[in-house]
N, C-alpha and C positions, 0 to 999 in steps of 0.2 A: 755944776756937774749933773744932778738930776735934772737940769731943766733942759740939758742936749740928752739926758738918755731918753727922757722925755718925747723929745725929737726923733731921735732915733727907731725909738718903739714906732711914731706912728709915720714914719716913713716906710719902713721893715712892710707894718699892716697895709701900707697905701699900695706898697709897690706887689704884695701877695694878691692883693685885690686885683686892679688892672690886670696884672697877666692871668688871672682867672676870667677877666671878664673879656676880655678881648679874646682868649679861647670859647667864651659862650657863643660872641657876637659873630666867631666865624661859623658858628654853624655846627661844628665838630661833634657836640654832644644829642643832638638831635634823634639823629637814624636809630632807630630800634637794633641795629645789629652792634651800635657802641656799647647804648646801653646793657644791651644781654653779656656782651665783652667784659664789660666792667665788672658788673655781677659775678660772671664763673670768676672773674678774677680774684673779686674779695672772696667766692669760696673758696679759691685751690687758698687763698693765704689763712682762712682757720685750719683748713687740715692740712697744710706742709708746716707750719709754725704753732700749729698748738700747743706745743711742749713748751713753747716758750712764751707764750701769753700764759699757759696754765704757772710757771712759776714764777714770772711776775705776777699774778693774781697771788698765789700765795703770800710773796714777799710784803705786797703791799697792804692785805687781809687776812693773810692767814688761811686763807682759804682753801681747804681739800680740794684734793684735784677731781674725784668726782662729783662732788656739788658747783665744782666750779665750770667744767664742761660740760653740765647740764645746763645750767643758767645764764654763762657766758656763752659759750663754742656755739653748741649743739640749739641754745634759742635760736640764736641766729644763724645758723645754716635753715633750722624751719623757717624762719621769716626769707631767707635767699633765697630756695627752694620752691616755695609759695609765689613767691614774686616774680620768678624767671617761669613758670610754668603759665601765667594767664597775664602778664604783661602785654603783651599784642592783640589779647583780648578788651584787656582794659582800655588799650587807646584808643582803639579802635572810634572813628566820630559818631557821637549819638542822634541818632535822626530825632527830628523834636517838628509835633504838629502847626501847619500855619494854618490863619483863621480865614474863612473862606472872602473876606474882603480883599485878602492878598495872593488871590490864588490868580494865573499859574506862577508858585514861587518853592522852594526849596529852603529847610532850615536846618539846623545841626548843631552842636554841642562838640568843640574841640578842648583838647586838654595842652592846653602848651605851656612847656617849663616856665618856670619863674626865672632864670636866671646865678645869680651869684647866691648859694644861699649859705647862712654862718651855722655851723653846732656844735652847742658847749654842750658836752657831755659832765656827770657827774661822779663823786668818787668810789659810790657804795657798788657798782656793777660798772666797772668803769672799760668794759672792754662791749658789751653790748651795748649801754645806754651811747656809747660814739658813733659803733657800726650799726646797730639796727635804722636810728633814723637814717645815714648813710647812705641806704638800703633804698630808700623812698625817694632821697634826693638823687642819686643816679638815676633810679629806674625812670623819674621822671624826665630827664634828661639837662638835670642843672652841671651847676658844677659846685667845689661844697669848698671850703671853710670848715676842716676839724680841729679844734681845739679839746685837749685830753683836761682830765684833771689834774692839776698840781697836786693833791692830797691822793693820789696813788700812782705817785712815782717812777714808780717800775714799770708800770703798766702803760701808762705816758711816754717810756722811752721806747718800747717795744712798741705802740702804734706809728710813733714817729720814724723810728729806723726800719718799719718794715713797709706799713701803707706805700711809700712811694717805690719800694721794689715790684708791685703789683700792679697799682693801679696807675692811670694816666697823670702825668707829674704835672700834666700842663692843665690838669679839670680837676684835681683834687689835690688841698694842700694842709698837712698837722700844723700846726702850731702851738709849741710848747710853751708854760709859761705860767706866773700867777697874777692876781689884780692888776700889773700895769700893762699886761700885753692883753689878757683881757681887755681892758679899758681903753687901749688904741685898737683894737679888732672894732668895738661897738663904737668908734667914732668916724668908722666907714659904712658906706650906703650901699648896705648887702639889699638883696630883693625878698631875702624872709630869715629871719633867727628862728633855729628853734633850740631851746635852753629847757634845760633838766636838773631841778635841785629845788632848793627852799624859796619861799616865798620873798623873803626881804631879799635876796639876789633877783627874782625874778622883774619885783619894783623898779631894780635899776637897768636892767635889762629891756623892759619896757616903755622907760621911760627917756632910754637910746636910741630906741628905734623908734618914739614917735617925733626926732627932731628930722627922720630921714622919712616918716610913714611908711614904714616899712611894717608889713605885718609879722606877728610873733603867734611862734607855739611855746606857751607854758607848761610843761610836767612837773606839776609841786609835789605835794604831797598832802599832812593832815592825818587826824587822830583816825584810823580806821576801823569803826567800831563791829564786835560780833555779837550777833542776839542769839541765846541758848535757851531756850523753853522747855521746860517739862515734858517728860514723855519721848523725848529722844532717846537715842543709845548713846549713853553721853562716854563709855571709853571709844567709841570710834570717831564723835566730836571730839573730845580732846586730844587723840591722837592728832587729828587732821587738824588742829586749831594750833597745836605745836611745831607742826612741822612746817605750816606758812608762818607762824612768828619767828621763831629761832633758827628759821632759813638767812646765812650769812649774820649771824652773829644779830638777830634783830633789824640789820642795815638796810630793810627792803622796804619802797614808800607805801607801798600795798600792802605789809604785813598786819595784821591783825595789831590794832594800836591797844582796843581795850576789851571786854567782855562785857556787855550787860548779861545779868543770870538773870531769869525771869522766873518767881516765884522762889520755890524753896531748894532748886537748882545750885546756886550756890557752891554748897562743900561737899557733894556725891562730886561736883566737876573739879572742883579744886584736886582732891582727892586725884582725879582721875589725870587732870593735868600735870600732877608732881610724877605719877607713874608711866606717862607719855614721854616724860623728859629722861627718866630713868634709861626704857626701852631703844629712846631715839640715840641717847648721850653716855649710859651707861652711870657707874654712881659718882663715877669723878669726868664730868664733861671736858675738864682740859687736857685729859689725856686722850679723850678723840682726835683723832687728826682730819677730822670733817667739820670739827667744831671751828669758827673761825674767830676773829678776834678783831678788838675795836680799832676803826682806822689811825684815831692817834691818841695823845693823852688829852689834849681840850677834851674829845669828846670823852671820853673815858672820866676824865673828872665830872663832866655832865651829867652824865647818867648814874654815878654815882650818888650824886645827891640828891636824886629824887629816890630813895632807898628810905628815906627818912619816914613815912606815914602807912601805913596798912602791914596786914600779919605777912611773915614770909612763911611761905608753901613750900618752896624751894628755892634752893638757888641762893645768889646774893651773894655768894661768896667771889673775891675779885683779886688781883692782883696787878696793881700798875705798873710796874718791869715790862709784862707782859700784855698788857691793856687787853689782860685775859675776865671776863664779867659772864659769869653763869647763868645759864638760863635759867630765870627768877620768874616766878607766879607770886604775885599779892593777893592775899583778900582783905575783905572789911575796909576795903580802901575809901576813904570819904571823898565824896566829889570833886571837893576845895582843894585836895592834894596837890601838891607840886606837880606829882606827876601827871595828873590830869586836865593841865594849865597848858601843855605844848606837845608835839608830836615828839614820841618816844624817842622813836628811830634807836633803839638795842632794844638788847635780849631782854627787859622786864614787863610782862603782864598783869595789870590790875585788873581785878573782879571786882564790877558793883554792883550790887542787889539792887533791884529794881521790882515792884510788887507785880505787873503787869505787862502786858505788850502796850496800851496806851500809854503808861508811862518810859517807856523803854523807846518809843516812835519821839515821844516829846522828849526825850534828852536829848536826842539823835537830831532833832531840828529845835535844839535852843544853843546848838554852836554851829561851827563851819560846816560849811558842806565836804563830806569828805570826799575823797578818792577812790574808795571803794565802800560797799558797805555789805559785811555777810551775816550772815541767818541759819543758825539750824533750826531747823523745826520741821512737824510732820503735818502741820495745816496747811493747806492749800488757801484760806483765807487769810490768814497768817503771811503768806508770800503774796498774795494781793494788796494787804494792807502796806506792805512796804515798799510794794512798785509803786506804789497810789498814790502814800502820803508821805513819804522821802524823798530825798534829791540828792544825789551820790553820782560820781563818776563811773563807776557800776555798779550791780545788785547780783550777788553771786548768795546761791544758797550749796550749800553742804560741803564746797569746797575751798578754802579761801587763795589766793594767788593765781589759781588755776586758769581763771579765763586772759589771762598775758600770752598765755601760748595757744589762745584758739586764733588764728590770722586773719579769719571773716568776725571778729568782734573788732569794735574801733576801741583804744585805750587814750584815753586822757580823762582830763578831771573838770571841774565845774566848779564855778566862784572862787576858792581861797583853792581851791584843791589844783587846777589852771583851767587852761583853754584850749583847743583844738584838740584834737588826737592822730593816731597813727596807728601803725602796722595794716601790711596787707594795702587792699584797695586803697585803704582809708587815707595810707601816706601819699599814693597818687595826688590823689586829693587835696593833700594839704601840700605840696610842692608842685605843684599846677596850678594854671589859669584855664577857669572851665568858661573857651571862649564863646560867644554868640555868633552864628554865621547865618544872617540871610541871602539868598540868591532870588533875586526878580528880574527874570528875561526883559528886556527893553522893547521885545514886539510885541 
């Protein structure tokens, strides 16, 4: 029995392929006016369906509905938005210099689609992290492979019964499912994966696509560490430092993982951060209804037990019924902690005293390279030394999460954190072949 459903699954996968690829091979998706098509299309479907992404979102997270049409909806109409305004611009072929041994001759720089391409979105922002690359793969003129998350449910159902009332049924197809439809999608030869989530999925994700050599984009993630030095206004760092962590319930890969305090920094911020939580969450956070909640109970047991080592500041308090987890500040947290052994991913922040910025630089590059890395501080040598001698998927000072919604920055990550990036031009880029064309006249 499981060995036809087996069957079943990767014939389902074989036969969504084909008729995806035999609509590239016709050509269909090419002309700049499909593409633009497409685009208004997926936005008339945020804003005639909002309300019902917004409470699927909820069902699956918990999640208020205006945090959630900010980060789901309203990201991604700015990345549509962006995209549909200078697309024609972008394709536009680049003229590129020939060397006077080859002259009279003509060169250029085309961008032409890849093809079939696959995307596993993930379950912590599971309505953007599907559509924004989405976003890249149309404009460039593929045709795509969405696969939703099984771990947000509701949300999954809602892309699948809506996406094909919009968009072209014959260039774009959902595919609902867990591990084993996954697992017949990645044993067909798409022309690019790009996968969104943890590292040990990402392993096997790439390790699918190198039977077909198939290039992948990876968005992992990793400990995101923040540096606080001396001399700042540390209630408007901690306000700004809570509100990228305990955005979505902690669930965001870019959230601020951990805090180096430099100096005697410390417990003015701790201080400062229990009363950021207050301001943001009020004195009982589960009764905001902005406040959101952990995607299921695996994780919710998880992060529970990293509770076990450093003083609590706030927070901590939990209830599993509700895989309801308080935004929680640590301090005195010793290095070797559980919790400073793997990427958070919820609402708990550790503080760890660190005597200096050179020691604060060398924690920062004696583990992975993270995904993002931020900094307050009022040195200008200070923010040199960490362009300089760190390695992060970005370097954001004063504000943390913030640069995901500038569309001319590229986002992805670097070594454990992934590979390649997106949004804006950048996704061109990564759903294209930037072709070579020489022209040498024959007289």
């Amino acid at each position: 029995m499981a060995h036809r459903l087996v069957e079943a699954l990767a014939t389902d996968a074989d036969s969504v392929v084909k008729r995806l690829r035999a609509t590239f091979r016709s050509g269909r998706t090419k002309p700049l006016d499909w593409r633009l098509d497409q685009l208004r299309a997926l936005r008339t479907l945020l804003t005639e369906q909002s309300e019902a992404f917004l409470a699927a979102l909820n069902a699956d997270l918990g999640k208020g509905a205006t945090e959630a049409y900010r980060t789901e909806i309203a990201f991604t109409l700015n990345e549509l938005d962006h995209t549909v305004r200078h697309l024609e611009e972008w394709l536009r072929p680049k003229p590129a210099a020939v060397p006077d041994a080859f002259l009279p001759a003509q060169a250029r720089v085309v961008r032409d689609p890849l093809g079939v391409v696959l995307i596993i979105a993930p379950w912590n922002y599971p309505l953007q992290l599907a559509l924004a690359p989405l976003v890249g793969a149309l404009a460039a003129g593929n045709t795509a492979v969405v696969k939703p998350s099984e771990l947000a449910p509701a949300t999954s159902a809602a892309i699948a019964r809506l996406l094909p009332r919009y968009l072209d049924r014959q260039a774009v197809a959902v595919v609902e499912g867990a591990v084993p439809e996954t697992s017949a999608l990645l044993e067909q030869r798409f022309d690019h994966i790009f996968y969104t989530g943890n590292g040990a999925v990402g392993r096997i994700v790439m390790a699918a696509a190198a039977k077909h050599l198939t290039p992948v984009t990876l968005e992992l993630g990793g400990k995101s560490p923040v540096v606080v030095e001396p001399g700042v206004d540390l209630a408007v760092t901690a306000q700004r430092i809570a509100r990228g962590k305990f955005l979505n319930a902690g669930q965001t890969c870019v959230a601020p993982d951990y805090v180096l305090a430099v100096g005697d920094t410390a417990p003015a911020l701790a201080a400062e951060l229990a009363a950021a939580v207050r301001a943001a969450h009020g004195d009982d956070p589960a009764g905001d209804p902005e406040y959101g909640r952990i995607v299921n109970e695996r994780h919710f047991d998880r992060l529970t037990a990293l509770l076990g080592e450093g003083r609590v500041v706030t927070g901590a308090s939990h209830d599993r019924a509700t895989r309801y987890l308080a935004p929680t500040v640590l301090a005195d947290v010793p290095p070797a902690a559980p919790v400073m052994q793997e990427e958070i991913f919820g609402p708990i922040l550790p503080i760890i005293t660190v005597p200096d910025l050179d020691a604060a630089i060398a924690f920062i590059n004696e583990r992975d390279k993270p995904l993002a890395l931020y900094a307050f501080t009022d040195s200008d040598r200070t923010k040199q030394r960490l362009a300089e001698e760190t390695s992060s998927g970005a370097l954001v000072f004063g504000l943390p999460v913030s640069h995901l919604a500038v569309p001319e920055l590229p986002f992805g990550g670097v070594g454990e954190s992934g590979m390649g990036r997106y949004h804006g031009e950048y996704s061109i880029d990564t759903f294209s072949h930037a072709k070579a064309v020489l022209d040498k006249p024959l007289g």
